[in-house]
N, C-alpha and C positions, 0 to 999 in steps of 0.2 A: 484487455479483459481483466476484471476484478476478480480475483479467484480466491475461494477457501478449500478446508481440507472437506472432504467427504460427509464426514460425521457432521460437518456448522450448519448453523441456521441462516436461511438466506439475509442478507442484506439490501439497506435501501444507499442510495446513492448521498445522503445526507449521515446515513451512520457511516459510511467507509470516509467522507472528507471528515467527520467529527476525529476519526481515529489517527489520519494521516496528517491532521492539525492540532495534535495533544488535546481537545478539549472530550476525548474519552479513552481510557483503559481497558475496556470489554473485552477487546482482542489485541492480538501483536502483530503492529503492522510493517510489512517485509519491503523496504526500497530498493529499487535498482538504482545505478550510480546518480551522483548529484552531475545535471549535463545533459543527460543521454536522451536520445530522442523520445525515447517513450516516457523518460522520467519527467521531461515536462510538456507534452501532450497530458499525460495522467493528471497531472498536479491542475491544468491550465480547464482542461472537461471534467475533474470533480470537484475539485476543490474552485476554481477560479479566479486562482490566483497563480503567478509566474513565479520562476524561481528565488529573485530576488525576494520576496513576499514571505515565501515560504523559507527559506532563510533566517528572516528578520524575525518570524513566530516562534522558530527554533530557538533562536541563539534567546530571546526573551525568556522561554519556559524555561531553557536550561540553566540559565543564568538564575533566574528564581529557585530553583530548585521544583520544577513544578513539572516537571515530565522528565522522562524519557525519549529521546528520536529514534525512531522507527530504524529497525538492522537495515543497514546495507549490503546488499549482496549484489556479486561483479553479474551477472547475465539472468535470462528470465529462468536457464535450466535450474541455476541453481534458487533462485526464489519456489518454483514450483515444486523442488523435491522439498525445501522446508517447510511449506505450506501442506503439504502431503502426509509430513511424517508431525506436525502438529494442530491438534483439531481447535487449537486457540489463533490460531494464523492467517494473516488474511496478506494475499499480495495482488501484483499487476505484472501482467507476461504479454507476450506479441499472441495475437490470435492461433497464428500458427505453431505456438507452442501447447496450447493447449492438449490435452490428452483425459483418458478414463481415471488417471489420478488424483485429482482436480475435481473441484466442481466451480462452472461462473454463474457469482452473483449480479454481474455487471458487465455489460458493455460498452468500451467507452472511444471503439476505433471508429 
């Protein structure tokens, strides 16, 4: 589930890969670890590409100088309290972590 904080404006599934693939700024996007099953489930249903991929765009914009990589934070508890306590934030959590703190823009289980 693609989650922002309360206060954000919904998202389309084209702006959260824009975000999570440096080709936009608008918001700060919250990773769970590089690996983890849901890090590339997410990566694999919005964006469409696998981790190695993802990766490769990375090390490219950072090398440039042309982005930022998105925080990583170790579990979905703690992505969602960041996402919570900032109305610029945008993350991905397991269904069942979801709660009234949260709002999803996206489904992506």
């Amino acid at each position: 589930m693609v989650i922002v904080n309360l206060a954000a404006a919904p998202m389309s599934k084209e702006q959260v890969a824009d975000l999570y693939l440096g080709r936009s700024d608008d918001c700060i996007p919250i990773d769970q670890p590089v690996g983890s099953g849901i890090y590339v489930e997410f990566y694999k249903k919005v964006t469409g590409r696998d981790s190695a991929q993802v990766k490769a765009i990375w090390s490219r914009l950072l090398f440039t100088d042309r982005g930022v990589a998105p925080k990583q934070l170790p579990n979905s508890a703690a992505v969602k309290k960041a996402v919570a306590a900032n109305p610029k934030a945008v993350g991905y959590i397991e269904k069942s972590a979801v709660d009234a703190s949260i709002k999803v823009v996206l489904s992506v289980n």
